[in-house]
MOPAC internal coordinates of N, CA, C and O (Angstrom, degrees):
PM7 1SCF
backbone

  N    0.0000 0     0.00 0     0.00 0    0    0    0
  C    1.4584 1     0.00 0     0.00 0    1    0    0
  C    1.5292 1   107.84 1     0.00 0    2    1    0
  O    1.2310 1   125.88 1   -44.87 1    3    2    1
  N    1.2905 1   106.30 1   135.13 1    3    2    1
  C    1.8264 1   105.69 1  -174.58 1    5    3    2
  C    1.5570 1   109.60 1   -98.83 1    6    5    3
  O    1.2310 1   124.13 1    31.19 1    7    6    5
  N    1.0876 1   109.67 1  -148.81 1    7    6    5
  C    2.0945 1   103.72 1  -161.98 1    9    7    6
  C    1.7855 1    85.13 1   -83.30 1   10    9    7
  O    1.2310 1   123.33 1   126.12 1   11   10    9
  N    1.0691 1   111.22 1   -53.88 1   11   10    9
  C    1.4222 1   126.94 1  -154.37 1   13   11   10
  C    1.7819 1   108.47 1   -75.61 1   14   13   11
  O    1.2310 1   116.08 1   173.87 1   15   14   13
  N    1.1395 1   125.04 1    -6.13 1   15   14   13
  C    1.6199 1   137.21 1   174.72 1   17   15   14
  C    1.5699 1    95.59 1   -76.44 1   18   17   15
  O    1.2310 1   121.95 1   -13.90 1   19   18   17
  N    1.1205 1   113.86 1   166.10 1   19   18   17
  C    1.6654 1   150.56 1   123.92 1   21   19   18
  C    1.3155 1   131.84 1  -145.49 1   22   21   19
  O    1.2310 1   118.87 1   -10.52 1   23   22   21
  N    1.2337 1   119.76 1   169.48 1   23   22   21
  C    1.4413 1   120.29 1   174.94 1   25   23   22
  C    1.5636 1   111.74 1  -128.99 1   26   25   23
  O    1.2310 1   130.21 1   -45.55 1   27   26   25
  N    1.5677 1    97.91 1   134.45 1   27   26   25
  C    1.6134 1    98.57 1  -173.66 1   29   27   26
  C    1.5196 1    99.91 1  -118.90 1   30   29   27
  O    1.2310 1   126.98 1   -33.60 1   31   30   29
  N    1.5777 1   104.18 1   146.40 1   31   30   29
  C    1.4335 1    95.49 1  -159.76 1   33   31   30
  C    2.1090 1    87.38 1  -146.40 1   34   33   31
  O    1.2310 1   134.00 1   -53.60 1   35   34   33
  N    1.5090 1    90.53 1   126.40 1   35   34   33
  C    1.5665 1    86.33 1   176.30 1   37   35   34
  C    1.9474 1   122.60 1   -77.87 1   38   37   35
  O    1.2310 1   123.07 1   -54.67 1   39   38   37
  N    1.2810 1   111.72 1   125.33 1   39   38   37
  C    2.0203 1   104.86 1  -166.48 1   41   39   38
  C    1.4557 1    85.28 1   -79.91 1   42   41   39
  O    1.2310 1   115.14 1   134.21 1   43   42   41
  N    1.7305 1   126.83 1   -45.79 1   43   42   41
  C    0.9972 1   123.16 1  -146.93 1   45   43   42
  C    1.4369 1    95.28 1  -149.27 1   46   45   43
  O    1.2310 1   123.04 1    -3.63 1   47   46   45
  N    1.4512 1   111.79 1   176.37 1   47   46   45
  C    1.7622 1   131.69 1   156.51 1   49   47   46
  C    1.6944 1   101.68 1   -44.14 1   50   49   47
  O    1.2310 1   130.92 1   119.57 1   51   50   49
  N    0.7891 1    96.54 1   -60.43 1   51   50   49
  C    2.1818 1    98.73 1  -179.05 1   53   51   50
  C    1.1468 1    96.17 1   -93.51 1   54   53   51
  O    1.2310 1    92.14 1   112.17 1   55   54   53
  N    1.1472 1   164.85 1   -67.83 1   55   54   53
  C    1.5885 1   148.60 1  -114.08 1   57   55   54
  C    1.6790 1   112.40 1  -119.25 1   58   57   55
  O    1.2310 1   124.05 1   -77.07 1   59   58   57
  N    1.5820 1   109.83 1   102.93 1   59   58   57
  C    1.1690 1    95.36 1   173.93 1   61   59   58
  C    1.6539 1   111.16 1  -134.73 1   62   61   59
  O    1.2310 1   126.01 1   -33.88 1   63   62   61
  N    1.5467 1   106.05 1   146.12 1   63   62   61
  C    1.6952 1   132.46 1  -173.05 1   65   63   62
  C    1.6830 1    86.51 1   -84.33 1   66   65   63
  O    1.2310 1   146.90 1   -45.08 1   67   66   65
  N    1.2588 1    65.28 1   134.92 1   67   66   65
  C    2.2996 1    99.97 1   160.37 1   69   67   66
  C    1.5454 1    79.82 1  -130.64 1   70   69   67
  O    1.2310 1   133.22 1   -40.05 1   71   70   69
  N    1.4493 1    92.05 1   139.95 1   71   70   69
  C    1.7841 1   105.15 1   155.81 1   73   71   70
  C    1.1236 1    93.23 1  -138.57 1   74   73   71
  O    1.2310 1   122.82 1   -60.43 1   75   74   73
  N    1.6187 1   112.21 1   119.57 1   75   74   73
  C    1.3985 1   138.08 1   165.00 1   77   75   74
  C    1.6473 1   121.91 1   -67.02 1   78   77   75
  O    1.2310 1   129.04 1   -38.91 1   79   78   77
  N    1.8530 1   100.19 1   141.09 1   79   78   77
  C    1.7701 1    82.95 1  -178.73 1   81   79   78
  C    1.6556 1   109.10 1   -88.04 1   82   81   79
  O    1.2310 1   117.78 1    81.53 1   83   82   81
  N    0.7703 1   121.84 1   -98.47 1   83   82   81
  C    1.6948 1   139.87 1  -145.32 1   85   83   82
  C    1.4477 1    92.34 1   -96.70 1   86   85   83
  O    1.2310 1   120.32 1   109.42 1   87   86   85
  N    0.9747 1   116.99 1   -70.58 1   87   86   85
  C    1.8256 1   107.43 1   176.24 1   89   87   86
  C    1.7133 1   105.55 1  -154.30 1   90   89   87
  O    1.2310 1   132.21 1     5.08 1   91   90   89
  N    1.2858 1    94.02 1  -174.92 1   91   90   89
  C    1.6766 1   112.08 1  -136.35 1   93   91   90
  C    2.1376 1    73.56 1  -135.08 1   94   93   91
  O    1.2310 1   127.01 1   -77.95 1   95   94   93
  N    1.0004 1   104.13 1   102.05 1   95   94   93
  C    1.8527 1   114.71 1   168.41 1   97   95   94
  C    1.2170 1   107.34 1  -171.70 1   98   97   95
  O    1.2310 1   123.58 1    16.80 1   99   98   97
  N    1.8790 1   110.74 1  -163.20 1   99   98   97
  C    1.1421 1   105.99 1  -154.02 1  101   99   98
  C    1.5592 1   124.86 1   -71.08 1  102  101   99
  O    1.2310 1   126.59 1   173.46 1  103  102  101
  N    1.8924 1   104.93 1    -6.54 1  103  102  101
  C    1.5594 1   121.21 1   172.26 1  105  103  102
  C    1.5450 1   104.81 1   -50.85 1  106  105  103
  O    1.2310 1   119.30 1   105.61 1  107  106  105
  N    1.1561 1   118.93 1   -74.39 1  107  106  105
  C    1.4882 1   112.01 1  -164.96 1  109  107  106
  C    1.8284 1   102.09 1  -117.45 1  110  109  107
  O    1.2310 1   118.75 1  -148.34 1  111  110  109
  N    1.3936 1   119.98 1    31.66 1  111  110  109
  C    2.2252 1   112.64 1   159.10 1  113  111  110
  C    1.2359 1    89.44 1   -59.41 1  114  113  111
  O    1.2310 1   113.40 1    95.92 1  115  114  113
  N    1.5412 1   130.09 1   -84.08 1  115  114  113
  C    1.6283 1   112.08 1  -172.30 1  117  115  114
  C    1.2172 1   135.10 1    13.26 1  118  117  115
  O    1.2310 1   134.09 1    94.94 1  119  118  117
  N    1.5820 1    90.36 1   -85.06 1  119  118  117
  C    1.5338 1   103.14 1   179.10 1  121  119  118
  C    1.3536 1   127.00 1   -71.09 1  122  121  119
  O    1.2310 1   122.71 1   136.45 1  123  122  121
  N    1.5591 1   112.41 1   -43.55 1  123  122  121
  C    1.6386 1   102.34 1   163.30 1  125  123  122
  C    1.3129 1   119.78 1   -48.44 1  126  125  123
  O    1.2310 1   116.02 1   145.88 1  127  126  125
  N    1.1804 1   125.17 1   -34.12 1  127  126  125
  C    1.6460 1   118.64 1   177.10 1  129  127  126
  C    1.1681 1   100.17 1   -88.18 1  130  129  127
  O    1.2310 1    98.65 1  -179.21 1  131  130  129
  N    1.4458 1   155.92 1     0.79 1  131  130  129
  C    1.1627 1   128.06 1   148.29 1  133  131  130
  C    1.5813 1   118.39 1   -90.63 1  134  133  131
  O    1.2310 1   120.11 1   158.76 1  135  134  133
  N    0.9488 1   117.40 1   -21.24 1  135  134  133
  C    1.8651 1   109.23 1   162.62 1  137  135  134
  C    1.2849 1   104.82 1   -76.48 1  138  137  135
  O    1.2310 1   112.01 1   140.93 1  139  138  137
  N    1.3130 1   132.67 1   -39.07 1  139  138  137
  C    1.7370 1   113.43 1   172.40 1  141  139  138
  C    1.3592 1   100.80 1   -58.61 1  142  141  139
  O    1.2310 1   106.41 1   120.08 1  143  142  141
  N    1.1968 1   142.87 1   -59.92 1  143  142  141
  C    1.5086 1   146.29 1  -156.57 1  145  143  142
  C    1.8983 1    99.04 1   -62.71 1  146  145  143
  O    1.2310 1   117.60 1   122.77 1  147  146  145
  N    1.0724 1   122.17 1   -57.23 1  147  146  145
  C    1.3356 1   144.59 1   175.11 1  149  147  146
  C    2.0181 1    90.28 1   -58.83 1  150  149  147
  O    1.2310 1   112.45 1   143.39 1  151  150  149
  N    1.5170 1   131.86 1   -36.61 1  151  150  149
  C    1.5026 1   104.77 1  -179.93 1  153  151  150
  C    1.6031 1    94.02 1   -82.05 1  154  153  151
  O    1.2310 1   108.15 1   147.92 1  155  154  153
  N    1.0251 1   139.75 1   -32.08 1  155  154  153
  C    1.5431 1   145.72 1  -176.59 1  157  155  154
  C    1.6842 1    99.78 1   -46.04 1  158  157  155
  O    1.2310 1   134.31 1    99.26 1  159  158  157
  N    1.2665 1    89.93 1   -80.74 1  159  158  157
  C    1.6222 1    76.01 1  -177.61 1  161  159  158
  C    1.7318 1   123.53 1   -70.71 1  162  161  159
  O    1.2310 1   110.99 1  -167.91 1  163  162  161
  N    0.8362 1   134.56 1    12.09 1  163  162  161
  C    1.3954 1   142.17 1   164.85 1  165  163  162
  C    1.3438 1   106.13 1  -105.99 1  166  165  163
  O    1.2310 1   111.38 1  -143.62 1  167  166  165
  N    1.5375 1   133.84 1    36.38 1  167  166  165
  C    1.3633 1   157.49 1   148.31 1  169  167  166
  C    1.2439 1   102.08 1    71.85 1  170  169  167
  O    1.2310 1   106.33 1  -151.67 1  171  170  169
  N    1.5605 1   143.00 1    28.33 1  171  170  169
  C    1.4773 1   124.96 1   164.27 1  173  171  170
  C    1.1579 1   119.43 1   -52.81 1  174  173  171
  O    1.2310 1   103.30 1   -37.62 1  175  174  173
  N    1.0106 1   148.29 1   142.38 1  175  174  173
  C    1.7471 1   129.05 1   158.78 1  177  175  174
  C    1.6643 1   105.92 1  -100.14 1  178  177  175
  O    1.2310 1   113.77 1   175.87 1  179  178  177
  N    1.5552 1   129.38 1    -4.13 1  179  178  177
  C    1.6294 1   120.43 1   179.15 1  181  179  178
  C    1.6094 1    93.47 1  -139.86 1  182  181  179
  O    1.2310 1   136.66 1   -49.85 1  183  182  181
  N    1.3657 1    85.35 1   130.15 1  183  182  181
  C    1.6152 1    95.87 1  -179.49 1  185  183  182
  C    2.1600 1    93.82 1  -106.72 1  186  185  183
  O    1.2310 1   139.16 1   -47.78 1  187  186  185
  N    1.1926 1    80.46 1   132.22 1  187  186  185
  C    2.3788 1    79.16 1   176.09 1  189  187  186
  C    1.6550 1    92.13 1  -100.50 1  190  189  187
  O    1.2310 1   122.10 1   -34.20 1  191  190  189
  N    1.2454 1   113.58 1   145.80 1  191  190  189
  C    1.6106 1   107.57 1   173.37 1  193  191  190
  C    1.8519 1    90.55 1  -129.71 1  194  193  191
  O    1.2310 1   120.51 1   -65.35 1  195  194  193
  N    1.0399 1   116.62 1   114.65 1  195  194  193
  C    1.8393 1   131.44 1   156.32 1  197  195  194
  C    1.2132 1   109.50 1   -64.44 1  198  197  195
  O    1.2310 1   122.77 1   -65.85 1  199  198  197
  N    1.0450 1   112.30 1   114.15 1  199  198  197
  C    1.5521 1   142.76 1  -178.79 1  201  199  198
  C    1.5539 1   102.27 1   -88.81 1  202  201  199
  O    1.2310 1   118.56 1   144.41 1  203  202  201
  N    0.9273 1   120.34 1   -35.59 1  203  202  201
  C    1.4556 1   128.30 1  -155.95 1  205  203  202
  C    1.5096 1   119.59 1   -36.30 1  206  205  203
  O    1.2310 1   124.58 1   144.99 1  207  206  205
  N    1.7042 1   108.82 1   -35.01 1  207  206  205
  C    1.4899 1   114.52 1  -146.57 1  209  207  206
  C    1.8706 1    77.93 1  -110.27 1  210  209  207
  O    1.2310 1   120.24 1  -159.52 1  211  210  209
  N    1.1992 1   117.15 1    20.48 1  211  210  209
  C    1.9177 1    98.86 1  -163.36 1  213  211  210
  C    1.5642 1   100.68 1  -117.67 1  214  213  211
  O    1.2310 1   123.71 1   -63.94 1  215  214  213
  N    1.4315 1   110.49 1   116.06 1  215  214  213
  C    0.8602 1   135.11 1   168.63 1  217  215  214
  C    1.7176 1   127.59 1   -99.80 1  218  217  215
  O    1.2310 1   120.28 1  -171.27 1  219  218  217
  N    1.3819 1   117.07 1     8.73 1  219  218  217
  C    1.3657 1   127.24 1   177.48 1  221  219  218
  C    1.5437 1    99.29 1  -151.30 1  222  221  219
  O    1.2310 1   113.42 1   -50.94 1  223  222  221
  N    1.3593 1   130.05 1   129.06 1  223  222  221
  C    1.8055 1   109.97 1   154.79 1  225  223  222
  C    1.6033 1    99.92 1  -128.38 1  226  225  223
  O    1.2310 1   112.53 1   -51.39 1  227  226  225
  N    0.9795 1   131.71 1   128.61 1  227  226  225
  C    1.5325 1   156.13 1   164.75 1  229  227  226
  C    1.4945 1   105.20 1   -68.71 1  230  229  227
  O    1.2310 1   126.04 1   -48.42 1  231  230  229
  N    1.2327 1   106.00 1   131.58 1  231  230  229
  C    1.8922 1   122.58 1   171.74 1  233  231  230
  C    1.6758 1    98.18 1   -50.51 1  234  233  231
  O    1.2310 1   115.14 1   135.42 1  235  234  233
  N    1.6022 1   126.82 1   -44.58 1  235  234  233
  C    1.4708 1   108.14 1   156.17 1  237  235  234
  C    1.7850 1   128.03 1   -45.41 1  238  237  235
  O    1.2310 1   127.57 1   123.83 1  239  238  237
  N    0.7363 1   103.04 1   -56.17 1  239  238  237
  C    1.5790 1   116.55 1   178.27 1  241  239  238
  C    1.7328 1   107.21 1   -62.52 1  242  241  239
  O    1.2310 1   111.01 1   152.84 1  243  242  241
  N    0.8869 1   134.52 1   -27.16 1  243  242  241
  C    1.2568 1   135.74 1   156.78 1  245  243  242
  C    1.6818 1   116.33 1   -75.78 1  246  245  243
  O    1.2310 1   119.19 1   135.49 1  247  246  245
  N    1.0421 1   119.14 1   -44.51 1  247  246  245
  C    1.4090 1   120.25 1  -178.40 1  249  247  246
  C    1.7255 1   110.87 1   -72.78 1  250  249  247
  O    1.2310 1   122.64 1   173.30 1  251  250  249
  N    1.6718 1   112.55 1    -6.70 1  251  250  249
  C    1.2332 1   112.66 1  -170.01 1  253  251  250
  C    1.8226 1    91.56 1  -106.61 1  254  253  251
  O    1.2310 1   115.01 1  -143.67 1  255  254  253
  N    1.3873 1   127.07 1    36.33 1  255  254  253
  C    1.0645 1   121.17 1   147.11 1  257  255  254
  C    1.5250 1   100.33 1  -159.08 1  258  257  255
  O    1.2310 1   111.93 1  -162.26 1  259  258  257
  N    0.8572 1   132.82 1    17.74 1  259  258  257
  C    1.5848 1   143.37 1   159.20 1  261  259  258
  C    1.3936 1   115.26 1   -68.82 1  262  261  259
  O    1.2310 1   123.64 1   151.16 1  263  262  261
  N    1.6744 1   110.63 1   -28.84 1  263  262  261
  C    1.1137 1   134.21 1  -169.38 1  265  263  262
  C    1.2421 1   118.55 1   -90.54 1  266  265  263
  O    1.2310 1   119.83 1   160.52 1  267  266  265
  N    1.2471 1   117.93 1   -19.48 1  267  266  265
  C    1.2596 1   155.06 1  -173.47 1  269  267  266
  C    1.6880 1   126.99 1   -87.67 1  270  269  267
  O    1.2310 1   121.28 1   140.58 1  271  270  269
  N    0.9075 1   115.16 1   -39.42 1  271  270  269
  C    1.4391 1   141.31 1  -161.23 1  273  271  270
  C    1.0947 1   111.82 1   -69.79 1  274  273  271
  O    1.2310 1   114.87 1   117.95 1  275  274  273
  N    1.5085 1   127.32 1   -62.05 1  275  274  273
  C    1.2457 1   130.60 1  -166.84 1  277  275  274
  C    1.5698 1   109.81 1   -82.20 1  278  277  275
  O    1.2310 1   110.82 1   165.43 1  279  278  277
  N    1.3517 1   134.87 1   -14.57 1  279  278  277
  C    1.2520 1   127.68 1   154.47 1  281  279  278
  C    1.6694 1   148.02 1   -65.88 1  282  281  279
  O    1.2310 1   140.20 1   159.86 1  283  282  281
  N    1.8560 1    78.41 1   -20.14 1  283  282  281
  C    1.5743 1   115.35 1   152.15 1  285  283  282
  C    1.8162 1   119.11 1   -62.66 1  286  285  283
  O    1.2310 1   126.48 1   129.29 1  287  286  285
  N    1.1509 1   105.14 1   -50.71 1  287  286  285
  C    1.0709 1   121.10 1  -167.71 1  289  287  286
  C    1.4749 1   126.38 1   -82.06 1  290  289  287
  O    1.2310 1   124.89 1   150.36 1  291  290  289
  N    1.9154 1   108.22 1   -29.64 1  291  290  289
  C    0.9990 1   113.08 1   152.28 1  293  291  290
  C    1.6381 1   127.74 1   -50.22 1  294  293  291
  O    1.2310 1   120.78 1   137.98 1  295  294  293
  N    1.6454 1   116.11 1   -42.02 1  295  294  293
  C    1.1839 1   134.78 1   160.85 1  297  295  294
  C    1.8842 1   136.44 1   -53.68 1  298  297  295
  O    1.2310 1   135.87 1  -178.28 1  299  298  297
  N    1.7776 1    86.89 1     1.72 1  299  298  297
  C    1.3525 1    90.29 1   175.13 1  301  299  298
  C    1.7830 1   107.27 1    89.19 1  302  301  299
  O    1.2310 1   124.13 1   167.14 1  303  302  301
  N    1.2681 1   109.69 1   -12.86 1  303  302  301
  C    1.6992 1   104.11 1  -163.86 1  305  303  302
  C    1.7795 1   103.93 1  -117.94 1  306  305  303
  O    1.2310 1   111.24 1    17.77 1  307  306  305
  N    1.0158 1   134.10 1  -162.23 1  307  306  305
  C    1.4202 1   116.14 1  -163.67 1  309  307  306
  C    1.8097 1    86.05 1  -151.80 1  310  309  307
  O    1.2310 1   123.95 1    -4.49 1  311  310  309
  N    1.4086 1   110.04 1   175.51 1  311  310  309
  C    1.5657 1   120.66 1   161.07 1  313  311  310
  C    1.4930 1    87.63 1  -123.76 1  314  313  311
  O    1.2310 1   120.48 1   -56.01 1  315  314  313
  N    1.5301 1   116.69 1   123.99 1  315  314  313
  C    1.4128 1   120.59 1   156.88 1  317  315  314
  C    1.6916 1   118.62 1  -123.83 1  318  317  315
  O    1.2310 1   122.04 1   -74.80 1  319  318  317
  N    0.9303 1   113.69 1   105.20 1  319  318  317
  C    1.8630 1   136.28 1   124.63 1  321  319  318
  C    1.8090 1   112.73 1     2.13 1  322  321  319
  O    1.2310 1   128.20 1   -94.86 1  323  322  321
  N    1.2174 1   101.82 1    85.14 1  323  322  321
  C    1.8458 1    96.57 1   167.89 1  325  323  322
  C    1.6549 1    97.54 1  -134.63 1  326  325  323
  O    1.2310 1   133.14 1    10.15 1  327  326  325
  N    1.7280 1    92.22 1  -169.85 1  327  326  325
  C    1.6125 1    96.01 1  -144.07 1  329  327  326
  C    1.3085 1   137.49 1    23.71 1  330  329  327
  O    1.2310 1   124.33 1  -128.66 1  331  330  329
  N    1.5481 1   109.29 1    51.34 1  331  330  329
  C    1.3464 1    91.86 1   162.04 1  333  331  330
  C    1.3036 1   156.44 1  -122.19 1  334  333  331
  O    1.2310 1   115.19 1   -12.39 1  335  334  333
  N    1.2307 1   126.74 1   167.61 1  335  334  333
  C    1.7845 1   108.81 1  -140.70 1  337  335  334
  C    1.6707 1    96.01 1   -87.55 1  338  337  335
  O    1.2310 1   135.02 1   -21.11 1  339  338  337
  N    1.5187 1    88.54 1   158.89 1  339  338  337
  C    1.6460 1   103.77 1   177.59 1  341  339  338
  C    1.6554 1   102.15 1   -44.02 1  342  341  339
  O    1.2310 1   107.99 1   118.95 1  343  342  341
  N    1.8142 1   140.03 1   -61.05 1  343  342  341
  C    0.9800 1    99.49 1   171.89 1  345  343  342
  C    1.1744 1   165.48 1   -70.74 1  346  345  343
  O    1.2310 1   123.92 1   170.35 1  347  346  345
  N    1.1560 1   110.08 1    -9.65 1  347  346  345
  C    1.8720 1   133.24 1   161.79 1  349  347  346
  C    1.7686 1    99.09 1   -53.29 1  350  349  347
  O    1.2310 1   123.07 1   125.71 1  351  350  349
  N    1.1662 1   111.73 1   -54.29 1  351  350  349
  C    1.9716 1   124.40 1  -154.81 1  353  351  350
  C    1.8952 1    83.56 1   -70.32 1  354  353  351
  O    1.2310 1   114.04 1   161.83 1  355  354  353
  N    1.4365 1   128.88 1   -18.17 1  355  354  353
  C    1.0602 1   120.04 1   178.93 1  357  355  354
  C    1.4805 1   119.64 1   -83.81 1  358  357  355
  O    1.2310 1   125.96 1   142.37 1  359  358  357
  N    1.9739 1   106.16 1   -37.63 1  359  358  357
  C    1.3178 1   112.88 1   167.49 1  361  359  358
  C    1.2392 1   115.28 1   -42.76 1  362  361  359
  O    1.2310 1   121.78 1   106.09 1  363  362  361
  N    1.1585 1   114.21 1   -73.91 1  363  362  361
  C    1.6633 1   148.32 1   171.43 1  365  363  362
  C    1.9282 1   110.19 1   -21.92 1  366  365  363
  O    1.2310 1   126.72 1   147.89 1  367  366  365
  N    1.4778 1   104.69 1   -32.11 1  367  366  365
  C    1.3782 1   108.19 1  -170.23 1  369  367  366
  C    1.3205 1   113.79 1   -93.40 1  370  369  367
  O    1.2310 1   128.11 1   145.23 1  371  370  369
  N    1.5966 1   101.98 1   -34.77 1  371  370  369
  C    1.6350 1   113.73 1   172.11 1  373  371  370
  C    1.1787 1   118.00 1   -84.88 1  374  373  371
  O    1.2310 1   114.60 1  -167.31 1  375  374  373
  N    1.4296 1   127.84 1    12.69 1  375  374  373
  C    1.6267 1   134.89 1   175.19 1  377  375  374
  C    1.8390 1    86.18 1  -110.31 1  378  377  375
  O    1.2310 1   118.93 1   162.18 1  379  378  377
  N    1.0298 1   119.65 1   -17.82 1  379  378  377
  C    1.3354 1   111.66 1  -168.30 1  381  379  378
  C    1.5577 1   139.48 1    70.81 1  382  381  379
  O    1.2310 1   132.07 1  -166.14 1  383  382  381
  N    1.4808 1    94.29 1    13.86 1  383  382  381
  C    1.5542 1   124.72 1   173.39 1  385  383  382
  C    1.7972 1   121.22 1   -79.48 1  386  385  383
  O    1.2310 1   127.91 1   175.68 1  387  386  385
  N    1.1159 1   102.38 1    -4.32 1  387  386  385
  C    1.6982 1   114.05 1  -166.17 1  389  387  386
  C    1.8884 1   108.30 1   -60.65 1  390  389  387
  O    1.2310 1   132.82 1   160.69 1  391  390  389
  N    1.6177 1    92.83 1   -19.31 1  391  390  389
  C    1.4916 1   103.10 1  -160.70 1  393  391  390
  C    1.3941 1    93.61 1  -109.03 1  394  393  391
  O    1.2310 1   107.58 1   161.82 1  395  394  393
  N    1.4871 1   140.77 1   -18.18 1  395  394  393
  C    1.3391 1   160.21 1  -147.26 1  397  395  394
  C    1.5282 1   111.64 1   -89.56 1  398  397  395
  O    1.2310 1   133.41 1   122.09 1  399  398  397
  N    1.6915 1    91.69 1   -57.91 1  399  398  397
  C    1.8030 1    98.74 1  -168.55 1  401  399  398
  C    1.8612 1    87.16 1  -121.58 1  402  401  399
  O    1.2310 1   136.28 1   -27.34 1  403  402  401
  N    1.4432 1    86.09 1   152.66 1  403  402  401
  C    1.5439 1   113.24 1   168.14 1  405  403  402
  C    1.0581 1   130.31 1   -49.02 1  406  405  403
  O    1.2310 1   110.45 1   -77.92 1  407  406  405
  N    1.5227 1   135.55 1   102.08 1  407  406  405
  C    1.2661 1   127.83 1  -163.87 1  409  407  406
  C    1.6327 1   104.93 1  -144.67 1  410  409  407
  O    1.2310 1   125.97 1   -55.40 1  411  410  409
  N    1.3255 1   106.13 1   124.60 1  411  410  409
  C    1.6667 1   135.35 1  -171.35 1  413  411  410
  C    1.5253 1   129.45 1  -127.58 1  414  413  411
  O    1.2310 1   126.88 1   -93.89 1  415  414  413
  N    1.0940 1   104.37 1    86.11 1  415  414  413
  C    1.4101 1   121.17 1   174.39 1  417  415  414
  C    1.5072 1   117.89 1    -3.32 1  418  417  415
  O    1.2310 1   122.01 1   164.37 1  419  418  417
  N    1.3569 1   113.75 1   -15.63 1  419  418  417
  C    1.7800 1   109.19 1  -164.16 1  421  419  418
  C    1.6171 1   106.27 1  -162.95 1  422  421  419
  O    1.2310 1   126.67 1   -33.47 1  423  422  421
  N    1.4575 1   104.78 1   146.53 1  423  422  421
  C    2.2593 1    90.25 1   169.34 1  425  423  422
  C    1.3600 1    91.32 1   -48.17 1  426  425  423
  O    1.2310 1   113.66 1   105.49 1  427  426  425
  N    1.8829 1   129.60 1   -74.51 1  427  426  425
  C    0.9166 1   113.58 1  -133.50 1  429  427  426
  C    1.4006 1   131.21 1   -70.67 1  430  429  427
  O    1.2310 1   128.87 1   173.94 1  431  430  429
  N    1.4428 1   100.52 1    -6.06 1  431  430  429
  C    1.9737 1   112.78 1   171.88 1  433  431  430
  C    1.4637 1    98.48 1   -64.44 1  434  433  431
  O    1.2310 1   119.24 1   138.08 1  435  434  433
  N    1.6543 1   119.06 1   -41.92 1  435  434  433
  C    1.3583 1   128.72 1  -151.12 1  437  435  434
  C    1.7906 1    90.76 1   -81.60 1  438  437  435
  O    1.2310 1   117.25 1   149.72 1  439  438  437
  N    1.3957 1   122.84 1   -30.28 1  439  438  437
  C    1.3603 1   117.75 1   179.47 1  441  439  438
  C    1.6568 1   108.08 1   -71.32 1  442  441  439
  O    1.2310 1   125.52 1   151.09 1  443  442  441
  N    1.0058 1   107.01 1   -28.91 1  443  442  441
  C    1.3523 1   120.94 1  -167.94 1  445  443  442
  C    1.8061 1   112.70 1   -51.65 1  446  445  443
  O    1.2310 1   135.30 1   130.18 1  447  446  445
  N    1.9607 1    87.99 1   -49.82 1  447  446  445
  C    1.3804 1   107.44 1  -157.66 1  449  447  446
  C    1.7410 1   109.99 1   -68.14 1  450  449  447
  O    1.2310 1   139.50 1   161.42 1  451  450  449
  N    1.2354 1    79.78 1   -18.58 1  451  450  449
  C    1.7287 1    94.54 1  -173.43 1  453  451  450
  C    1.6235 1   113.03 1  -113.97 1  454  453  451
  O    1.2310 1   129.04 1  -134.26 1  455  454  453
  N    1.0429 1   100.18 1    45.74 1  455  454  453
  C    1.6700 1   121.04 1   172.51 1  457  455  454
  C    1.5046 1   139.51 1    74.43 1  458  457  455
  O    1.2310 1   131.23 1   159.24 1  459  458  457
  N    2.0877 1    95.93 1   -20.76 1  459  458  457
  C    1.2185 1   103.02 1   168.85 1  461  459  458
  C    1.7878 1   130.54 1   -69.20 1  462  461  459
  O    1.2310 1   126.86 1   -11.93 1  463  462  461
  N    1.0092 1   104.42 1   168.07 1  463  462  461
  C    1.7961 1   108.17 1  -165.50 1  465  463  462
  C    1.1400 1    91.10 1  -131.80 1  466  465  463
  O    1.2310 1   121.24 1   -48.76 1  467  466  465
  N    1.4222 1   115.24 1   131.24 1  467  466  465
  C    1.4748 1   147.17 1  -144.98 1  469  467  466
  C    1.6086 1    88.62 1  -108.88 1  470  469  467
  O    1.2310 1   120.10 1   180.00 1  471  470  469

């Protein structure tokens, strides 16, 4: 998987994983906000985002699910953020968002949160 890939994968009727590759900027915010926007209206209410593979995230790449969130949330369902690495959790802390958006150590905490049973 290269910087600019992801893979979106449906868990459930509501709950669907993006696992991001290499980083989350202005190469592929676009598109993550248009498959989150595109799971919104195709009725997800929890978007999981995999952190795992991200080794760079850009104030674009953050704003392309920042943007996102609260329409989720109006809906009762959340966008949550797992695996993610100490440097992203650093971006995230100095934007002052750490406390803002949903963030879970693991998919399966993140499956958890959103009703599935591990």
């Amino acid at each position: 998987m290269n910087n600019q890939e992801f893979i979106r994968h449906a868990l459930t009727d509501n709950v669907l994983l993006i696992k991001l590759g290499q980083s989350l900027d202005n190469n592929n915010a676009h598109a993550v906000l248009e498959t989150i926007t595109v799971a919104h209206d195709e009725g997800y209410t929890f978007i999981i985002v995999d952190m795992a593979e991200v080794d760079f995230l850009s104030s674009a790449g953050v704003g392309s699910i920042l943007g996102t969130v609260e329409m989720f949330r109006e809906q009762g369902g959340d966008i949550i953020l797992c695996n993610v690495s100490n440097t992203a959790l650093h971006v995230l802390k100095v934007l002052d968002l750490d406390d803002f958006l949903t963030i879970k150590p693991t998919v399966n905490e993140a499956r958890e949160l959103c009703g599935i049973k591990v």
